[in-house]
C-alpha positions in Angstrom: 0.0 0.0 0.0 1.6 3.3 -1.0 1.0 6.1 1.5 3.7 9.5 1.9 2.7 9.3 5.6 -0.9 8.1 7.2 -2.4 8.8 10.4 -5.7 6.9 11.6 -8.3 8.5 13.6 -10.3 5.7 15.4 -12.7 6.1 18.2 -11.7 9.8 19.0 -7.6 8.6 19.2 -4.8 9.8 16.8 -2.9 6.5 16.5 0.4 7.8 14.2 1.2 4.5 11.9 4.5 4.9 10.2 3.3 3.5 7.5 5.2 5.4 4.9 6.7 2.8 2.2 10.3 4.3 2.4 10.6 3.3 6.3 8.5 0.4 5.7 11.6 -1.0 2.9 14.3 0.2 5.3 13.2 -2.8 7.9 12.8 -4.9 4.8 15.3 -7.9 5.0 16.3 -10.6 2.3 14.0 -13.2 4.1 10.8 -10.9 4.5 9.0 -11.9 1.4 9.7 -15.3 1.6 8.6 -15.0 5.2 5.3 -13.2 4.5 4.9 -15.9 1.7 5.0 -18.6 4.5 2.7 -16.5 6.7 0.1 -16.9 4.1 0.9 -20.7 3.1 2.0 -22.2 6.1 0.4 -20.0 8.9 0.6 -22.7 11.4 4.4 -23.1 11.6 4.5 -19.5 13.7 4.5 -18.9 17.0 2.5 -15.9 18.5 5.7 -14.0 18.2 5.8 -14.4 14.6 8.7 -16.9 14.3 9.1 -19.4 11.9 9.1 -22.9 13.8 11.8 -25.0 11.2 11.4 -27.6 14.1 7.7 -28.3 13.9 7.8 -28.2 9.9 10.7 -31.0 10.3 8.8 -33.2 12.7 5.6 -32.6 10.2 7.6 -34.2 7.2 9.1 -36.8 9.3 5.6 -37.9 10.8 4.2 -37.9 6.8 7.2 -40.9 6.4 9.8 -37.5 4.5 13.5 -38.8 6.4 15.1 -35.8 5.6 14.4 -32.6 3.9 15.7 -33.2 -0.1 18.7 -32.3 -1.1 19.9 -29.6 -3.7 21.8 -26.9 -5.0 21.7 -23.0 -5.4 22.5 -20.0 -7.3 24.4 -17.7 -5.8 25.8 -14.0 -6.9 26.6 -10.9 -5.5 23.6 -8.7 -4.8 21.7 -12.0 -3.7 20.2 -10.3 -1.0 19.6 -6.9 -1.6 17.7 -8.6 -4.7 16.0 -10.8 -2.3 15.3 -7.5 0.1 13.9 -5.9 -3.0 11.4 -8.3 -3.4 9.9 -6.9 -0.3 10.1 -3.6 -0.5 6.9 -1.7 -1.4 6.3 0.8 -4.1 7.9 4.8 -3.5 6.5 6.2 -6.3 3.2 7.9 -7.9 0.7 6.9 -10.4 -0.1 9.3 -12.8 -3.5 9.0 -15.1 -2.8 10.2 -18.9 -6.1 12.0 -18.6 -5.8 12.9 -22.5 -5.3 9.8 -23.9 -7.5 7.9 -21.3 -10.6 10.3 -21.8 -10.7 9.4 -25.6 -13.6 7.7 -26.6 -11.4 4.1 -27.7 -10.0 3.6 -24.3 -12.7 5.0 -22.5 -13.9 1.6 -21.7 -10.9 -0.8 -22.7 -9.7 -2.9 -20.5 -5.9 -3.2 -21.9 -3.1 -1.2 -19.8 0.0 0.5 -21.0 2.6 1.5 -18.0 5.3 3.6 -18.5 7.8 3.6 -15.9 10.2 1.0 -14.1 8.8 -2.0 -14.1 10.4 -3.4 -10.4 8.0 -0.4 -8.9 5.2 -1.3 -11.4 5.4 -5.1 -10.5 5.4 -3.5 -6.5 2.1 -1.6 -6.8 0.3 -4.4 -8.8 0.7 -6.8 -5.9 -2.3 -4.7 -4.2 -4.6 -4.9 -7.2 -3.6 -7.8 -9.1 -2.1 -10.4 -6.8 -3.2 -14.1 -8.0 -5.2 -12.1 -11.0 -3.0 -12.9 -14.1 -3.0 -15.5 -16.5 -0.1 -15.3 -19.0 3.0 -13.7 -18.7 5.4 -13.4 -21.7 8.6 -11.1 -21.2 12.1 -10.4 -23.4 14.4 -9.5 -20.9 17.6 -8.2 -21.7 20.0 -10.9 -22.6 23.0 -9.2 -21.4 25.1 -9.3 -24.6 27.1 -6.3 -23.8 25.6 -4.5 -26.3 21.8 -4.7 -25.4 22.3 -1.8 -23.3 21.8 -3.6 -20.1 23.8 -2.5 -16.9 22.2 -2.7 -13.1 20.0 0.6 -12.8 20.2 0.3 -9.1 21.9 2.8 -7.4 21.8 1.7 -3.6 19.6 4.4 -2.1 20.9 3.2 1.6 24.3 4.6 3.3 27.5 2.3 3.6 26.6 1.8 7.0 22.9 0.4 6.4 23.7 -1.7 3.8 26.3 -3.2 6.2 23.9 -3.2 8.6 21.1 -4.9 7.0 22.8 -7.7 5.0 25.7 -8.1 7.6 28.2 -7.4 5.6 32.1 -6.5 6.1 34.4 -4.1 3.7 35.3 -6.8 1.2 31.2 -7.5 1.4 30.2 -4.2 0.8 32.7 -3.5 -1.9 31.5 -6.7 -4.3 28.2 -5.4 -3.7 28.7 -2.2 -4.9 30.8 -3.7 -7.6 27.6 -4.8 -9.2 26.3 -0.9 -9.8 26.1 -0.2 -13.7 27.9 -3.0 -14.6 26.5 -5.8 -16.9 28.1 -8.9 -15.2 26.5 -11.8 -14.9 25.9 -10.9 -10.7 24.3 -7.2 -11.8 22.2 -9.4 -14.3 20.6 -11.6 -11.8 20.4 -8.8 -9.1 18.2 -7.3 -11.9 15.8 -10.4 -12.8 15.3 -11.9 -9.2 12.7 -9.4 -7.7 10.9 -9.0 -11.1 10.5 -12.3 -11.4 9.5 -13.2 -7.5 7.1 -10.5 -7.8 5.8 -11.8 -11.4 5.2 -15.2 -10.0 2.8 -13.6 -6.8 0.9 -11.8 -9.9 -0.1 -15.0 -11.4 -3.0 -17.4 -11.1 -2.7 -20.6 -9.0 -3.0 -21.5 -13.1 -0.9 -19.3 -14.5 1.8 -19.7 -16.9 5.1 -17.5 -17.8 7.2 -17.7 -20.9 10.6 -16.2 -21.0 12.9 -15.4 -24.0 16.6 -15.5 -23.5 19.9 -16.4 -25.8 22.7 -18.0 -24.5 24.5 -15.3 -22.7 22.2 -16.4 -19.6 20.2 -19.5 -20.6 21.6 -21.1 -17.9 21.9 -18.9 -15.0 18.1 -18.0 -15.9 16.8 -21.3 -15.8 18.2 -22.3 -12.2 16.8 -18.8 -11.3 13.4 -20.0 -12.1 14.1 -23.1 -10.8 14.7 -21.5 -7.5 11.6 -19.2 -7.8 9.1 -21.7 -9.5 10.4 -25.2 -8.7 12.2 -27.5 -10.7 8.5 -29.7 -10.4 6.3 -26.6 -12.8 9.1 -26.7 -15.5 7.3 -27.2 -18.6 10.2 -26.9 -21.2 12.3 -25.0 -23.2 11.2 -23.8 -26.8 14.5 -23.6 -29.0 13.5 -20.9 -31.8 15.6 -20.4 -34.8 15.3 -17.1 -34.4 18.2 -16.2 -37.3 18.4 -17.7 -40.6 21.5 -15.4 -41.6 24.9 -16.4 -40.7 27.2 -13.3 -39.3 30.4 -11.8 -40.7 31.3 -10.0 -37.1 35.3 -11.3 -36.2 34.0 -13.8 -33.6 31.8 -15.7 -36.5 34.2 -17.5 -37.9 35.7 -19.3 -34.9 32.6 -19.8 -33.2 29.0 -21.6 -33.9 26.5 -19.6 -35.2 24.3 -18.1 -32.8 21.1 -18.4 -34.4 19.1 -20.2 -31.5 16.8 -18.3 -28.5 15.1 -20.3 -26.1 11.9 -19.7 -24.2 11.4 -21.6 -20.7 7.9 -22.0 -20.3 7.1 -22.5 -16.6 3.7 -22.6 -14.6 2.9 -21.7 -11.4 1.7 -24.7 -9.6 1.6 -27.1 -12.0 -2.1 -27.6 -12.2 -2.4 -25.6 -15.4 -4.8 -27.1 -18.5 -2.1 -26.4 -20.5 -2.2 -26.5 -24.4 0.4 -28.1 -26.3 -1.3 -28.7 -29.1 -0.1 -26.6 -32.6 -2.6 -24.2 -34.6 -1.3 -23.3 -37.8 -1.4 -19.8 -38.6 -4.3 -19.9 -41.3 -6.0 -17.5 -42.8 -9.4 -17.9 -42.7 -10.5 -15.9 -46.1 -14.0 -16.9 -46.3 -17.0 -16.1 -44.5 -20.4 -17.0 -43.8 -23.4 -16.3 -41.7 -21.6 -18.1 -38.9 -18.3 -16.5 -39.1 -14.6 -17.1 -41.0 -13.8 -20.4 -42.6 -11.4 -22.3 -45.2 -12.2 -24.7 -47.4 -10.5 -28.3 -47.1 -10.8 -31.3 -49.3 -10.7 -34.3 -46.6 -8.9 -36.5 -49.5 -5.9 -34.4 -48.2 -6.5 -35.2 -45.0 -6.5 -38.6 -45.2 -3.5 -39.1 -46.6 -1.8 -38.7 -43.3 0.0 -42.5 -42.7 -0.3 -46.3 -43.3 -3.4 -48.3 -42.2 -3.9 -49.0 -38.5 -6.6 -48.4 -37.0 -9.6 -50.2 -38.6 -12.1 -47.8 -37.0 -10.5 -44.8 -38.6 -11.6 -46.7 -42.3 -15.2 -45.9 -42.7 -17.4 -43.7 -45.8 -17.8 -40.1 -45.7 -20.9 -39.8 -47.9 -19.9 -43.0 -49.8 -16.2 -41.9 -50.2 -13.9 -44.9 -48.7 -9.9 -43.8 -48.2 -7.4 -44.0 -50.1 -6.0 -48.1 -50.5 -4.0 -49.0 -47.6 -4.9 -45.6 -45.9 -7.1 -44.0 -43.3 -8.7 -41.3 -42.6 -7.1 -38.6 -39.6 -10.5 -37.4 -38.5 -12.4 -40.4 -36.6 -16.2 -41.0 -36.6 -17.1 -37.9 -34.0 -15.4 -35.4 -36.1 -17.1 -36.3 -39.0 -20.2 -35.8 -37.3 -19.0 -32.7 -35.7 -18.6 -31.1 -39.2 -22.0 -32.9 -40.9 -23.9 -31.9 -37.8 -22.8 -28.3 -37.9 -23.3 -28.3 -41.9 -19.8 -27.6 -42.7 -19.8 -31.2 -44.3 -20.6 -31.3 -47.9 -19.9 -32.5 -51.2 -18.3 -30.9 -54.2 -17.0 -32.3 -57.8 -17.4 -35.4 -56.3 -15.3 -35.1 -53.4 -16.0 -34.3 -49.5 -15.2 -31.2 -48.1 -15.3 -30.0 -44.9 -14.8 -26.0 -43.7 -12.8 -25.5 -41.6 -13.1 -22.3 -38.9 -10.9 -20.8 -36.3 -10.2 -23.7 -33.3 -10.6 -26.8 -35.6 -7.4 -27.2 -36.4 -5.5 -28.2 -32.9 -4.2 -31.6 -32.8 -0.2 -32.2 -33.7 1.7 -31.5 -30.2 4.2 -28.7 -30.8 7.5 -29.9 -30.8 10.6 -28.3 -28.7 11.9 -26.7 -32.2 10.6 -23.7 -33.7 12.1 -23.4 -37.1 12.4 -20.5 -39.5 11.0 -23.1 -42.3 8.0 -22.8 -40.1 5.6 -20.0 -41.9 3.6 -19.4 -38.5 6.5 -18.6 -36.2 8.9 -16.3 -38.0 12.6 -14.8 -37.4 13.9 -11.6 -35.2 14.1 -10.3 -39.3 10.3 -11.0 -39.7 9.9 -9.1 -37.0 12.1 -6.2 -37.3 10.0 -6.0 -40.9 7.0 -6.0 -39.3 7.7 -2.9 -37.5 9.4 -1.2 -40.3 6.1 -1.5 -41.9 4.0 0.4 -39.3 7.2 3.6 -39.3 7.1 3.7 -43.1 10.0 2.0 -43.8 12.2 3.1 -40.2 14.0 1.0 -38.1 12.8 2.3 -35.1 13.6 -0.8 -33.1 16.8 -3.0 -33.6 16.0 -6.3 -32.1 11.7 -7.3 -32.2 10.1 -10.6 -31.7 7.3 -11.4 -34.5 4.0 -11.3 -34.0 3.5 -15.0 -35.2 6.1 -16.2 -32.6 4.0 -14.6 -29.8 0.8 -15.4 -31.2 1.8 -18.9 -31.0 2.8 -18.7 -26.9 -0.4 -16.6 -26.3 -2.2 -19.7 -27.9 -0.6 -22.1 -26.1 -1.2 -20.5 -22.5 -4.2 -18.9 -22.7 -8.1 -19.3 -23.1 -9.6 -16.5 -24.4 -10.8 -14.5 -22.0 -7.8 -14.8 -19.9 -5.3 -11.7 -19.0 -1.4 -11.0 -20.3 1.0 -9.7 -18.9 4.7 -8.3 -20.9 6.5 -5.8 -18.4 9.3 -5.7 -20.3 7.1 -4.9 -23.8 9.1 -2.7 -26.0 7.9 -2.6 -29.1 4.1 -3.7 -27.7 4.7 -7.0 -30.2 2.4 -8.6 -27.4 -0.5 -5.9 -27.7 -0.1 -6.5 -31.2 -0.2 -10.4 -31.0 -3.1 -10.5 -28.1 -5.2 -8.1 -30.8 -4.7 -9.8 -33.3 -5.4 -13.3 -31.9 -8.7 -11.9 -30.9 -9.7 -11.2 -34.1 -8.8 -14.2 -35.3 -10.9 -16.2 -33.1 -13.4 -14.1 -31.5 -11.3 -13.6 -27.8 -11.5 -11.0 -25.4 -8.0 -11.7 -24.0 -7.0 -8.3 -22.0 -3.0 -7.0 -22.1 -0.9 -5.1 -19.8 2.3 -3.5 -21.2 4.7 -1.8 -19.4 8.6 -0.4 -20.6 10.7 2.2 -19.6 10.5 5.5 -21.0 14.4 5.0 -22.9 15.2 8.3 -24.5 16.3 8.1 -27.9 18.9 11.0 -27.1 21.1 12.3 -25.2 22.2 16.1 -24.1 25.5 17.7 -24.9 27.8 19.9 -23.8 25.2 22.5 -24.9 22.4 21.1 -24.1 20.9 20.3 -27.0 19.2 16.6 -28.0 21.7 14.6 -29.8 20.1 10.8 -31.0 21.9 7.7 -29.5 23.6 5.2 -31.6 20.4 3.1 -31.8 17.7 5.8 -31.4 18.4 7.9 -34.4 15.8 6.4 -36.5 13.0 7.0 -33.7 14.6 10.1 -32.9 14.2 11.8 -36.7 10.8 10.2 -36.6 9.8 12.2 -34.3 9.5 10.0 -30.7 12.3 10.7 -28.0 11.0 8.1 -25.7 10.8 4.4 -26.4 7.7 4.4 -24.6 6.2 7.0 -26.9 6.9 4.3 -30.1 5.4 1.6 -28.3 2.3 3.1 -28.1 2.1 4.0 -31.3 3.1 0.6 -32.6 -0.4 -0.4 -31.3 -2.4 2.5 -32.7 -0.8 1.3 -36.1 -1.7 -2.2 -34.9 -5.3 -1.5 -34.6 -5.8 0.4 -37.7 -4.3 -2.6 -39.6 -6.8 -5.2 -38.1 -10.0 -2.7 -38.3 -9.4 -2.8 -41.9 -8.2 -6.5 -42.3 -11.6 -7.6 -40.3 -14.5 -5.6 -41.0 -16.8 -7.9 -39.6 -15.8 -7.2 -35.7 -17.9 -7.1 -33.4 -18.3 -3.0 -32.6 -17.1 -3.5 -28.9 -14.0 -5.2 -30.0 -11.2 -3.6 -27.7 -8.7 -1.2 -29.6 -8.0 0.8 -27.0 -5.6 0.9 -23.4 -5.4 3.5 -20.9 -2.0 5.1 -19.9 -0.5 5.2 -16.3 2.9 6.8 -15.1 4.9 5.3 -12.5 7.0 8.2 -11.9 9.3 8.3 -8.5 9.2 11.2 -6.2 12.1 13.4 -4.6 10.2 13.9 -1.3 9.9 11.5 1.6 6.4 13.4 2.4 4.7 15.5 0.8 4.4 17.7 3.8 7.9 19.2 2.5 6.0 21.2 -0.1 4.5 24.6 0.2 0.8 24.0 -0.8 -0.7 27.4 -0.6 -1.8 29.2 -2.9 1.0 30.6 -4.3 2.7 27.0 -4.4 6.5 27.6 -5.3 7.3 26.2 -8.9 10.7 25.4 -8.2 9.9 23.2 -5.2 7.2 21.4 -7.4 9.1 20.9 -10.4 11.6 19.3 -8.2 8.4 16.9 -7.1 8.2 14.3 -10.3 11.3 13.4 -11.7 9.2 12.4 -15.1 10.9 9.8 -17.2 9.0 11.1 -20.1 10.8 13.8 -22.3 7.9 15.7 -21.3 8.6 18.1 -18.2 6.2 19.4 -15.9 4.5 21.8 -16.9 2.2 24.8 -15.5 -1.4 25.0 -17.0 -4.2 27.6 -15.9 -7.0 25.2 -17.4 -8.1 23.0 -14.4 -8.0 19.4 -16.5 -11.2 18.8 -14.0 -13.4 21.5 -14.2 -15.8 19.9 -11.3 -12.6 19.4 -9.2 -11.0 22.5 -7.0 -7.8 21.6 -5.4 -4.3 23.2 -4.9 -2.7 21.5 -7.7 -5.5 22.0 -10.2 -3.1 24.1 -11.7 -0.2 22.1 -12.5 0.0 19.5 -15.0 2.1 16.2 -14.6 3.2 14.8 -17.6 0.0 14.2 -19.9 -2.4 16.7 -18.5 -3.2 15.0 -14.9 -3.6 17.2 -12.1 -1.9 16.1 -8.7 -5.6 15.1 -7.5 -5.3 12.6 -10.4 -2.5 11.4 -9.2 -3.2 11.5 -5.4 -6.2 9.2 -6.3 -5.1 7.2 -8.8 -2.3 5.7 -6.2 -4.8 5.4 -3.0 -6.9 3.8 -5.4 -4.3 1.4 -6.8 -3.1 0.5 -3.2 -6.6 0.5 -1.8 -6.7 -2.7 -4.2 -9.1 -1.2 -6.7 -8.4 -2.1 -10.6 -7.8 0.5 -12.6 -11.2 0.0 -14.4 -12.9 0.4 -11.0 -16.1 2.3 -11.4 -15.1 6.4 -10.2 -18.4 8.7 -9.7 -18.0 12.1 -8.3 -20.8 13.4 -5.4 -21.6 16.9 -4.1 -21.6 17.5 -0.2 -22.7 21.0 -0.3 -21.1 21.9 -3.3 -17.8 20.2 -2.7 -16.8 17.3 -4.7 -16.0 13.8 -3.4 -15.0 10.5 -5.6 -16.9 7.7 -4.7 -16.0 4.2 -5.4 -17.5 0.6 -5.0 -20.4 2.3 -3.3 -18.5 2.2 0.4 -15.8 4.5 -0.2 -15.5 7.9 -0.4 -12.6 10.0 -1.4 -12.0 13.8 0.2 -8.9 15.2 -1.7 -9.8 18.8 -2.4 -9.4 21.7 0.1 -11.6 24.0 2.0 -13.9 21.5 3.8 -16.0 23.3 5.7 -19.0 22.6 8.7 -22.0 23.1 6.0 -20.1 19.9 4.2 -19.9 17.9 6.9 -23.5 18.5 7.7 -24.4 17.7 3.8 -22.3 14.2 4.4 -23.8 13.1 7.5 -27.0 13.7 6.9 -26.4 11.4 3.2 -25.1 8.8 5.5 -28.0 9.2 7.9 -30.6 9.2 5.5 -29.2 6.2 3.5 -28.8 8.6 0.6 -25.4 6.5 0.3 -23.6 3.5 1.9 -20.5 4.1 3.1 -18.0 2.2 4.9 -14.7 4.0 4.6 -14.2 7.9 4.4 -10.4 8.9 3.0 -9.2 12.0 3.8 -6.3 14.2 2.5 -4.9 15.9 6.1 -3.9 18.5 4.2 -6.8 20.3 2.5 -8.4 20.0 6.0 -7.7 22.3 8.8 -7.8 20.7 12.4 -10.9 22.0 13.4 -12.6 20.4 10.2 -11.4 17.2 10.4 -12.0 17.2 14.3 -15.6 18.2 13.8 -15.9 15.2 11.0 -14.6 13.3 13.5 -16.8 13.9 15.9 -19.8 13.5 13.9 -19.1 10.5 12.5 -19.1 9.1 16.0 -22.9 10.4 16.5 -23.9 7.7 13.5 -26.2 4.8 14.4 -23.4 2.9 12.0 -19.7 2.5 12.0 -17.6 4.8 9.2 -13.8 3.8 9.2 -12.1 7.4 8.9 -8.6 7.6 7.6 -6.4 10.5 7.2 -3.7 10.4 4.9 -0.4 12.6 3.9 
């Protein structure tokens, strides 16, 4: 839960809870998720003092016939546990609504996501919202080539002494720590995957499934990662993808084997997933009836398959026997399936069958993905594929195609299910999940999230200067990588609107955009919010990834809204009440498609949510809007459980009077104050 500072008032008492996420994570340790993970598995292995009893869990396995615990091994690296603290630590920074884009009429209603910021705090505040809630994860990580880019972004907000302190650590320890800080070592690369993935794994369904793209550079050192994260026992397997079908001329080629393989480990959750192996061609379905898309297939070609073996696979289809010595593929049921449906029918003397979207699952998929393969495609697919959308610009080296993903998405998902890429880049999985919708009539939902990577960077005179592999995005016109992402998928969903006119009108196009952008104060107490708020101490509040600064604005973005930031904008026209909302609501455990109406106490505008909650962010409450609230409560006018306050568009007086009055209620309202 993400709070700058909160106070409770219950019962006429000020308890002060230091509840503010900074001093939470500084008594975070490298055991306290796994602990809190046994606290909600294992409950009845602690004592009242909140101790783990080993013991009792021992004698447990020994009673259930287990002699000894099993035997192993483990990873280890440098930054082991300050990765394993991370995993703990809740999130510091703020969510910011892009009102613009969100208020248009496409993603007024979607249900897809787009997150810019880093996705470690991203992965932090989705553990209140969507713990146990995802389906599918895919992610392309950075494979630590040393030249991907990838160096450890961390930069060890404690002092020498309290990271001594809290991981027990000498000189020589805290030195190879440190040594670990923008550097792309194998140690800085695991640092960097461990609480991404530990948190990715708390996000997914008791049936969930994750799929992972690597290269050899870390093949291994990832899989006994997830070994240690997921257990060895929900391994699935590794898909080997020829992923290059060009051999290279750089110096190392020629003494070397080509390195034209990628794997993806494919790993579930708790092994209790209906998990679909099964291969679906990419067809394209280029006919269409009254019942939907279809292709025509003469069942001579299907029965062709292999030699005679199975007597009750050699029957007539409409008087047509098989082929001497052969049978048919499709068995008695199938047949039926198709006649009974009246996609079974005869032509030139020869059965036909159509087939549609979902008929075609049958041959396992094999651990091989070959470029030969038309529905998978190569990283140069891909990179075309992109091209195509930016008019011919390589705005993005290294992309995964769309079949390739289409394929996983297939394979670990039914169609109403959710997906998750936090490391999306291009948005190839937007683009895949879209698509596959279309294809067979889904209402899969995506979350993206990626940094917001400049495509430049500043000289000496401060002017924007494109970066090696940027320059093509940069001349385009985008200086965030972020900003091409979400285009890609704009471009995306033009291309299927006019591939598929025949979608339903409420197929989803659209996402809404959130900021995860960290803040430079511990409390927001720090700034001056009168009315003459200092711009300098405010600029200094959002340290915006975006290329977009904060920036002042004398429209109110909403009108119905009066509140001391109204005018300021951060990044995409949200007003600090946006933001201030959107991050109580987020670590309230609301959805970001939770239902938000707006009420009127006396002329003073509250957000309401999930009919028991009520928000008070703006300033100047006064006694006439207390009196207008109780008497909604009183007279049932509303239901409310909780009432939120923000402490600092109330004086004392007013929220002591609220307080009071509250108590005079035949029915129990929580009141919380927050800062």
């Amino acid at each position: 839960m993400f709070y700058f500072y909160l106070k409770v008032i219950v019962g006429g008492k000020n308890l002060n809870m230091l509840d503010d996420n900074k001093k939470y994570n500084e008594k975070i340790y490298p055991n306290s998720a796994k602990i809190e993970e046994l606290k909600s598995k294992l409950p009845e292995y602690f004592t009242k003092d909140n101790n783990f009893d080993l013991l009792k869990l021992q004698d447990d396995l020994r009673e259930n016939n287990i002699n000894e615990l099993t035997s192993g091994y483990q990873l280890d690296f440098i930054g082991k546990d300050y990765a394993k603290k991370q995993s703990g630590e809740r999130p510091t920074t703020v969510i910011v609504p892009d009102i613009e884009n969100n208020n248009k009429k496409v993603n007024e209603t979607s249900k897809n996501l787009f997150f810019t910021g880093d996705n470690l705090e991203i992965l932090r505040h989705l553990q209140a919202n969507y713990s146990n809630e995802i389906d599918f994860i895919y992610i392309d990580p950075p494979y630590n080539t040393g030249t991907d880019g990838f160096v450890y972004p961390d930069s060890f907000e404690y002092s020498d002494k309290q990271l001594k302190d809290i991981f027990g650590l000498d000189e020589d320890g805290l030195r190879r720590l440190k040594s670990i800080q923008g550097k792309s070592t194998h140690s800085a690369w695991l640092a960097f995957m461990y609480p991404r993935l530990y948190l990715a794994k708390q996000l997914l369904k008791e049936t969930g499934v994750i799929f992972i793209s690597i290269d050899d550079n870390e093949q291994e050192n990832l899989k006994i990662l997830m070994d240690m994260i997921f257990g060895e026992g929900n391994f699935v397997g590794n898909i080997a993808w020829e992923s290059k079908t060009k051999s290279q001329n750089t110096k190392d080629a020629y003494d070397k084997l080509q390195p034209r393989v990628e794997h993806i480990f494919v790993y579930e959750k708790l092994n209790h997933r209906r998990f679909n192996l099964e291969i679906q061609e990419s067809i394209e379905y280029n006919e269409t009836d009254d019942r939907g898309k279809y292709r025509e297939k003469l069942i001579e070609e299907m029965s062709l398959i292999g030699e005679r073996g199975r007597e009750s696979m050699v029957f007539p289809i409409e008087g047509i026997m098989p082929g001497e010595g052969k049978q048919w593929k499709l068995g008695k049921d199938s047949i039926k399936k198709y006649k009974d449906r009246y996609d079974l029918y005869i032509k030139n003397g020869k059965p036909y069958v159509k087939m549609r979207p979902g008929d075609e699952r049958a041959e396992k998929t094999k651990p091989f993905w070959a470029f030969f393969d038309k529905t998978i495609g190569t990283a140069e697919s891909g990179k075309k594929e992109v091209k195509k959308y930016f008019n011919n610009q390589a705005v993005f080296d290294t992309v995964k195609p769309v079949k390739l993903i289409k394929q996983l998405i297939m394979h670990g998902t039914q169609k109403d299910d959710v997906i998750l890429d936090f490391f999306s880049g291009s948005s190839t999985t937007a683009d895949a999940v879209m698509q596959l919708n279309a294809e067979d009539g889904g209402s899969r939902r995506y979350i993206m999230a990626t940094l917001p990577e400049p495509t430049y960077t500043l000289n000496q005179n401060g002017e924007k200067v494109p970066t090696k592999g940027g320059k093509p995005a940069f001349n385009a016109g985008y200086y965030t990588i972020d900003e091409i992402s979400r285009e890609r998928i704009l471009l995306a969903a033009d291309k299927i609107k006019k591939e598929n006119k025949g979608l339903d009108s409420d197929f989803d196009f659209g996402f809404k955009h959130y900021r995860f952008v960290p803040t430079t104060f511990d409390k927001l107490e720090d700034l001056d919010f009168s009315n003459n708020i200092q711009l300098d101490l405010f600029d200094n509040l959002i340290s915006s990834f975006s290329a977009k600064s904060l920036t002042r604005s004398h429209k109110n973005t909403n009108p119905h809204l009066d509140f001391p930031w109204h005018g300021y904008n951060l990044g995409d026209s949200a007003s600090g009440y946006d933001t201030i909302l959107q991050t109580w609501l987020v670590s309230d455990g609301y959805k970001f498609d939770v239902d938000v109406r707006y009420i009127n106490f006396d002329d003073h505008h509250a957000a309401f949510v999930d009919e028991t909650r009520v928000y008070l962010i703006n300033e100047n409450w006064s006694t006439e809007n207390t009196k207008a609230l109780i008497n909604s409560i009183g007279n049932n006018e509303i239901s409310i459980q909780t009432i939120v306050v923000y402490g600092y568009s109330f004086s004392f007086e007013a929220l002591r009077e609220l307080e009071i009055a509250l108590q005079q209620l035949d029915k129990r309202v929580n009141l919380i104050v927050r800062y």
